[in-house]
N, C-alpha and C positions, 0 to 999 in steps of 0.2 A: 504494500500500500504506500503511495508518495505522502510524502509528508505533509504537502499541502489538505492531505483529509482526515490528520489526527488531530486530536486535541494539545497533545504535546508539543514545544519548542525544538527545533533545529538547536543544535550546540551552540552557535553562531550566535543566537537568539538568546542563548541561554545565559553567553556569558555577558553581555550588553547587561543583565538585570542584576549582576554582581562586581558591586564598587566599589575601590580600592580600598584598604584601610586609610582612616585617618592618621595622620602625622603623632606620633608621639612624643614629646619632650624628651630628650635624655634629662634636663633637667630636673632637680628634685621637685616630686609636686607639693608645694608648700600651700597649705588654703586657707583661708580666714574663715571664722564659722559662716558668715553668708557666703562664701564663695562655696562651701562645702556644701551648704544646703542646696545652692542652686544647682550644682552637680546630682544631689539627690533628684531635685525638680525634674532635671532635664530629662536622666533617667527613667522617671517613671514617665512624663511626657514621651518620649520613645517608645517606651516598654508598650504602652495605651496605641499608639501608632502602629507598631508592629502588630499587635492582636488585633484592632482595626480593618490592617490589611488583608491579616489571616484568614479574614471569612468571606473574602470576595471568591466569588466560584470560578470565574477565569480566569487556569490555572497562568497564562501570559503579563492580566492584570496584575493578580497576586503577585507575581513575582515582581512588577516594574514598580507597585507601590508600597512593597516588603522592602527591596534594598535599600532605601535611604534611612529606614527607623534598624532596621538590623545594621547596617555601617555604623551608626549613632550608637547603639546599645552596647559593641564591642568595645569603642573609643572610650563611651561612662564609665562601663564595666572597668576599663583598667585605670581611668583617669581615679574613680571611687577606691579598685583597692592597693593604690599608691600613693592616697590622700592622707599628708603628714597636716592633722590640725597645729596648728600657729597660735601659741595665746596671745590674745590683743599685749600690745606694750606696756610696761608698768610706769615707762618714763616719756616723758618728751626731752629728753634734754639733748636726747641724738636720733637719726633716723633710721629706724630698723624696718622690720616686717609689719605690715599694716599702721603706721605713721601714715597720716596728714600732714603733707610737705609742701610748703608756700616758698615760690622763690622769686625773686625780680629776673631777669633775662635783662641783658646789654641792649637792645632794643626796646624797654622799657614796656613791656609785659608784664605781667604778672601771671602768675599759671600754680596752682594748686593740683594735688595728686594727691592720691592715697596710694601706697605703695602695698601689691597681691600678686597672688598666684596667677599663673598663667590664663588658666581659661578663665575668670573672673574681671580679667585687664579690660580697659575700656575707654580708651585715652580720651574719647570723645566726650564721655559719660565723668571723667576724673580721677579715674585710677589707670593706672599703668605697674606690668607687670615687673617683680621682683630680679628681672633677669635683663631688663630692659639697659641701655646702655647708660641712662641716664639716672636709674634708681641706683644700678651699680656707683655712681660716683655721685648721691645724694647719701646714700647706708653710711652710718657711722660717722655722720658728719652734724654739726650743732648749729645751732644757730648764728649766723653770720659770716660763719666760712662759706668762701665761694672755691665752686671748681668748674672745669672748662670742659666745654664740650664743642665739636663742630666750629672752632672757633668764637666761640660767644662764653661769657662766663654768666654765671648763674651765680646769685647770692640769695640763700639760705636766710628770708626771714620769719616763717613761723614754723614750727613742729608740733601735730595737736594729734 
């Protein structure tokens, strides 16, 4: 029988429905308690999407609206159990992990961060990730030291 009058996928067909994995961090996964939870969130959000897909009858469908929440569930799966909780910081007086970091920029900016884990980074939203090039050279620094970045220096005025 050709294949065009099964129900079943051509191989070719089959692998188009299976998506690469996501990128993993070598990085330590360092997470703040919301950054954790929202890991949890996403997860079950996936989890829901994949059982969703699960009960579509077309076995073609199924499988085109299966791969994207099974990519996702594999990624949570190990982003969750690689998840080193982070306790909030006991000091402002330098900037570690999950600090609020306020700084002037040589063009007269001002730009505020919270410093987190990678999937929770959100430069646009105010945090940027702990690996980022510019958190590496805000960490362990105090108030009023400046350091250089891209040619611009940056001076450290609040830590909360």
């Amino acid at each position: 029988m050709a294949v065009a009058f099964t129900k079943e996928e051509s191989f070719e067909t089959a692998s188009e429905t299976l998506l690469p994995d996501r990128p993993v961090s070598p990085h330590l996964n360092l997470v703040t308690e919301a950054g954790l939870k929202a890991l949890e969130l996403q997860f079950q959000q996936a989890r829901e999407a994949y059982d969703a897909a699960s009960t579509i009858e077309d076995v073609n469908e199924r499988r085109r609206q299966a791969a994207g929440p099974l990519r996702d569930l594999r990624y949570l799966a190990a982003r969750l159990r690689t998840a080193q909780l982070m306790p909030e910081p006991t000091s402002t007086d330098t900037v570690a992990f999950g600090s609020t970091v306020t700084f002037n920029r040589d063009d007269g900016r001002v730009q505020t961060y919270r410093i987190v884990g990678e999937d929770q980074a959100d430069p646009k939203a105010g945090s940027i990730s702990y690996v980022s090039p510019v958190a590496q050279l805000l960490m362990g620094k105090a108030v009023g030291d400046v350091v250089e970045t891209g040619g611009q220096e940056l001076e450290i005025i609040a830590i909360a």
